[in-house]
N, C-alpha and C positions, 0 to 999 in steps of 0.2 A: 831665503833670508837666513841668514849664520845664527844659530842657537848663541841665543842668551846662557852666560856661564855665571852660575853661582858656588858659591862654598861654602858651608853650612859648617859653623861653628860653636863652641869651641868642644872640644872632640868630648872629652868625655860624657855629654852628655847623648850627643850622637848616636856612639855606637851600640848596634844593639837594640836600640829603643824602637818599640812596633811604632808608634807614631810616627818618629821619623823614617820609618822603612817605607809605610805606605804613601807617603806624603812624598817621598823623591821618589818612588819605582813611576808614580802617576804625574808627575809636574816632569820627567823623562817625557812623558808620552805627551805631554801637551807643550814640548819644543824648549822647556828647560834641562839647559844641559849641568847637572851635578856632580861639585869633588869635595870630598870628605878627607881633613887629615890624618895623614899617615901615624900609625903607632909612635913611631920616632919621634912626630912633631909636637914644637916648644907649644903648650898652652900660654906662654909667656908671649911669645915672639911669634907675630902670627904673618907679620907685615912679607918677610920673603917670601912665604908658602904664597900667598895672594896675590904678591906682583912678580914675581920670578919663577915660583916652580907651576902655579897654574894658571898667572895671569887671568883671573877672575874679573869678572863686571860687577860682580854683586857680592858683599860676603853678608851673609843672613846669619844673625845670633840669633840663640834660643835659651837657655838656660846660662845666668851670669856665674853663679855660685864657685865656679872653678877660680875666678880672676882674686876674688876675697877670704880663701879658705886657710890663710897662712896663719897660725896661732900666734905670732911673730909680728904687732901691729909694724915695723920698719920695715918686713917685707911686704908687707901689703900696701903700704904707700907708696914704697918704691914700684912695684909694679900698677900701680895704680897710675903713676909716672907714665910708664912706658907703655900701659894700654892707651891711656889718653892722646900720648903722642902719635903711638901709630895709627888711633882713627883721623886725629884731623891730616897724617898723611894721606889713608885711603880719603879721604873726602879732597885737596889737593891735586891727589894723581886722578880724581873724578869718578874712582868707583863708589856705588851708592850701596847704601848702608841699609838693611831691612831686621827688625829686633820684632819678634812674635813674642810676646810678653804669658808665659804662663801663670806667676806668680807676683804678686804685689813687692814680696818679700820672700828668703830661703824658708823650708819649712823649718830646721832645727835654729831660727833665726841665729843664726851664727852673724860675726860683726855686722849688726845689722848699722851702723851709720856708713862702712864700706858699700854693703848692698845696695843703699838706698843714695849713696854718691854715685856710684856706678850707674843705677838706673837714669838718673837723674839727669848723665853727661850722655848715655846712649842716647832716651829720649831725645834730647835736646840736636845729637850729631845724625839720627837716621832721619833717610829720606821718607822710609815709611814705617809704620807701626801696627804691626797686629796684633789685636784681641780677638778671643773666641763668639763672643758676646756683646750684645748691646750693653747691657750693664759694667764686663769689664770696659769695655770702650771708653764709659764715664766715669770709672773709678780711675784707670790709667791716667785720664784726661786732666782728673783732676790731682792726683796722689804726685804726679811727676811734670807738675808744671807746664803742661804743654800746648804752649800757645797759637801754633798751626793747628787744629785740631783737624784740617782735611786731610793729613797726613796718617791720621789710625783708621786702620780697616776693618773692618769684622769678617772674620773666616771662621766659621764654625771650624770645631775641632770632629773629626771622620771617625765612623765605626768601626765596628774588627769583626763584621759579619765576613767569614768564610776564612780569614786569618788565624782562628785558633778553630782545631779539629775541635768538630759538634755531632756526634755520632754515637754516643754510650746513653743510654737509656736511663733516664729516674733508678727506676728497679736498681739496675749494675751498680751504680754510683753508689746507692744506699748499701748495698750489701758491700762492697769496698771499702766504704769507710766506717759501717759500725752500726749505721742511724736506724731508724726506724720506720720501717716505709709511711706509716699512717700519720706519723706525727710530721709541725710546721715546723720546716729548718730556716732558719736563720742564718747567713753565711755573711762572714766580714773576712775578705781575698785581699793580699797582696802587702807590702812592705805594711812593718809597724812602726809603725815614728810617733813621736808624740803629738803631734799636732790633729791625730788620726782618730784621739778617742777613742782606742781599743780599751782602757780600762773602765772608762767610764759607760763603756756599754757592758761590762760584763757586771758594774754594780748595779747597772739599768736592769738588766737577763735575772739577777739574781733575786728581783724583786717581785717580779710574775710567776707566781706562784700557779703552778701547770705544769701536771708530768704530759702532757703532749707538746710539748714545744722541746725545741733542739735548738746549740748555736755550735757551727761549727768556724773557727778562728784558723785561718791556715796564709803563714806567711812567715818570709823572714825577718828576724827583727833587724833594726835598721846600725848598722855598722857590726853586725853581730855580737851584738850586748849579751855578755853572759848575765849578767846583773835585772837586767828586764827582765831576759826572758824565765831566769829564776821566778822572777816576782810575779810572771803572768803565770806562771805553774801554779804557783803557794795561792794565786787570788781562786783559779777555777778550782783549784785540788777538791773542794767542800760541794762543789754542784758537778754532781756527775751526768747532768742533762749536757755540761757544756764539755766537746772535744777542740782539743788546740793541735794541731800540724803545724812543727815549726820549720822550718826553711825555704827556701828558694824555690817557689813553685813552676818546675818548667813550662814552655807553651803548651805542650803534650798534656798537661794532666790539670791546666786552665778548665777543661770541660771533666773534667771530674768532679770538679765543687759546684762550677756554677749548674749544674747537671741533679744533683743532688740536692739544691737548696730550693726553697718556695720565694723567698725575698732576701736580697740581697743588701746590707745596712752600711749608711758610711754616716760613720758617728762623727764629724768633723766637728773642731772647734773654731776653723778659720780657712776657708776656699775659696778661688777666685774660678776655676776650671780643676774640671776633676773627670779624665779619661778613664776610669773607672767603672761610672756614669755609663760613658757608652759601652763601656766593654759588657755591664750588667743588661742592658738593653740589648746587646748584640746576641745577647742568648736568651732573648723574654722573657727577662727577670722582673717581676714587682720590684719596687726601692723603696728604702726609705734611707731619707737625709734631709739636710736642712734646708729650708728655702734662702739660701745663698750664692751671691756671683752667676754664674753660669748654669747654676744646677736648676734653679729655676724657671729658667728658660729651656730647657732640653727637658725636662720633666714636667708632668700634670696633674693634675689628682686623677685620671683616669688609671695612670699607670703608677701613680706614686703615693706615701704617705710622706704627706713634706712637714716639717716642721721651723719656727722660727730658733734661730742659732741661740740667741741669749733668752730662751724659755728654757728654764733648768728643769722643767718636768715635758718638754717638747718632743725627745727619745721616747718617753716613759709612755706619752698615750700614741704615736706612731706606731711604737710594735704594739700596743693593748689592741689598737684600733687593727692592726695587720692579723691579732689572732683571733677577731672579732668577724675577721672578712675570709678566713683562712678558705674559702668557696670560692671567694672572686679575687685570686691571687693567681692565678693559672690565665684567666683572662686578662687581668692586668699587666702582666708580662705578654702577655699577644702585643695586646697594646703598642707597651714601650716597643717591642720589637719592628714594626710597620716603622714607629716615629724614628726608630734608628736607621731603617730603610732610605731616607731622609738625606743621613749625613753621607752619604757615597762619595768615595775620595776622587773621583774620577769630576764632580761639581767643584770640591773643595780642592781640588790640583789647578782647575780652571780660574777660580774665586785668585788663590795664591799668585798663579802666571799675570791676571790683570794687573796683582799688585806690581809686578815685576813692570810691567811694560809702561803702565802709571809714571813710573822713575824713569 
């Protein structure tokens, strides 16, 4: 039987991204055939690439954020225009329409009545719809109007077990970045954006009063804010328990931090899925975060200190309770680690392909 052709869009959020790398190398292997647009290609103008240069069956969105990012509200209606017209082309010329829904909304909500149109007309024009989660299933279900509801699917979001090198020793790590072998590190990995809670865990850190604890912050900030990342300097400059690493942490040096750290913290103010999650899990790591969206369902209290999102002292006894257990944080990350054994992409390539054949 002739491979199923999809095209996974729209590029910028594509390239690059380990999600989407394990997620086509494995849906390749189970007879989905995948084309990704070319550097050259219009984020505006998707409609040729899809019927003329790859003649696709399926075009699969993933992240909207590109189509509404114009500062310019007449450009962004205008192309709001022209995306609209060219799905109900593709749905016309009978290719079907597949939108994996990461977020409810952009995280820097930027035009968010753009976002939340856009979501609104995707819902409404895909044939199918994936969530990570049961829970997002019935937030989407209900956040975006949508009346088929046989149409959203639940695909767990896959690990990064053997995808980032795991090979440097506690000991190594610690003496590399500074820490102190005896004492409980705390590690919050990867972009800083506001919606992340990085500040508000370092006033959280500043309150637990304990020279055996450590936090160590290591990430880029998000558009390269000189302005932030001053301000996260001037907030930690006074506690010298906390080190900050600021930039663009290659995959290479992924297992540096999570390697180094006892629990790994995602101080969220607002989460629907959070690949993070598994990436903390893929290297058995203890967590703590909120019990929100999806994270609650990929995490337990075996392996997690979960807390609720609007309990404004909910961070505060999570780590209390994390330096309380600082013994059964080694096993807790066992734990998580099995559970992430779990999400193998080579299930969740298979889960994705039914969606495809579904349509």
């Amino acid at each position: 039987m002739e491979k199923i052709k999809s095209i996974f869009l729209p590029k910028a959020f594509v390239e690059g991204n380990p999600y989407i790398t394990q997620l086509s190398e494995n849906l390749e292997k189970v007879g989905i055939k995948l084309a990704f647009p070319s550097l050259s290609s219009s984020t505006t103008f998707f409609l040729p690439l899809v019927i003329l240069q790859e003649k696709a069956d399926f075009v699969h969105f993933h992240w909207l954020d590109t189509f509404f990012a114009y500062p310019n509200q007449f450009n962004n209606i205008l192309k709001l225009l022209i995306v609209v017209f060219q799905l109900i082309l593709l749905k016309l010329f009978g290719i079907k329409i597949i939108w994996t829904v990461h977020n409810l909304k952009n995280h820097e909500n930027i035009n968010l009545t753009f976002d939340r149109i856009y979501s609104i007309i995707v819902a409404e024009l895909s044939n199918a719809i994936i969530t990570h989660c049961q829970v997002a299933k019935e937030e989407v279900i209900q956040e975006f109007y949508i009346r088929n509801k046989d149409k959203v699917f639940v695909v767990p979001h896959g690990n990064y077990i053997d995808f980032y090198e795991n090979k440097i020793e506690k000991v190594t790590t610690r003496e590399k970045l500074g820490l102190k072998d005896s004492n409980l590190v705390f590690l919050f990995l990867g972009s800083i954006r506001p919606y992340k809670g990085v500040f508000e865990l370092i006033d959280t850190f500043n309150q637990i009063h304990s020279e055996k604890i450590q936090l160590v912050i290591a990430g880029r900030v998000h558009n390269d804010s000189q302005e932030i990342t001053d301000m996260l300097k001037q907030k930690i400059a006074n506690d010298q328990r906390i080190k900050f690493f600021p930039g663009f942490v290659p995959n290479d040096e992924v297992q540096l931090y999570m390697n180094a750290c006892d629990a790994v913290i995602f101080p969220y103010r607002d989460i629907l899925t959070s690949g993070a999650v598994l990436l903390a899990m893929s290297f058995g790591r203890a967590c703590i975060a909120p019990r929100k969206g999806c994270i609650g369902e990929v995490l337990d209290e075996a392996g997690a200190f979960l807390y609720q999102i609007d309990d404004e002292n909910g961070l505060m006894n999570a780590m209390n309770s994390a330096v309380k257990k600082h013994d059964e944080l080694f096993m807790m990350g066992e734990h998580n680690l099995q559970l992430a054994k779990e999400y193998n992409w080579k299930n969740i390539a298979e889960m994705t392909a039914d969606v495809y054949y579904h349509c």
